[in-house]
C-alpha angles and dihedrals in degrees: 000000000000136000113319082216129095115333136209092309101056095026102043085229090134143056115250122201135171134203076240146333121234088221110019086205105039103025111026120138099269084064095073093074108142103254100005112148098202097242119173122235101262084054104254116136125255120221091215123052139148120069131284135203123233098244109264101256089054095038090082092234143065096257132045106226136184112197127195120196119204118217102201130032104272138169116245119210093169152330128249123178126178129197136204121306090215102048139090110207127109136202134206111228128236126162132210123179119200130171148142135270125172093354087306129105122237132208104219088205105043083064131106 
């Protein structure tokens, strides 16, 4: 298994990706790294970080959704997001844990 300590958010270590982003530039999913600043490239602060949904009726589903996707077999003792300091927007939570095991997905929840 692989380092109890900070997984694909913080580290960078995994792919995020969203059903959609309000703003693809200032808000996409990469920016919802825990603890991620939003600095530019050329390493200048931006006022705005964090990630933020498209709003539902303009998501194309029936549910908003941030994945991240793990490179390497780890153990997860929680999950922590964080959102934009300068937004308003909320979200309810709702979790869902999928992964493989002997070449099948799982669904965690679906689990006894």
């Amino acid at each position: 298994l692989g380092s109890l300590s900070r997984l694909g958010l913080q580290a960078n270590k995994g792919d995020l990706t969203a059903s959609g982003s309000y703003d693809d530039k200032l808000y996409k999913p990469d920016m919802g790294r825990l603890h991620h600043l939003g600095n530019t490239p050329d390493g200048r602060y931006m006022q705005y970080s964090g990630w933020l949904s498209k709003p539902l009726n303009n998501a194309g589903g029936d549910f908003i959704w941030l994945q991240v996707a793990l490179k390497e077999t780890v153990l997860v003792h929680g999950i922590a997001i964080t959102g934009s300091g300068n937004s308003a927007h909320y979200a309810a939570l709702q979790y869902f844990i999928d992964y493989v095991y002997n070449s099948k997905r799982v669904n965690y929840n679906e689990q006894e």
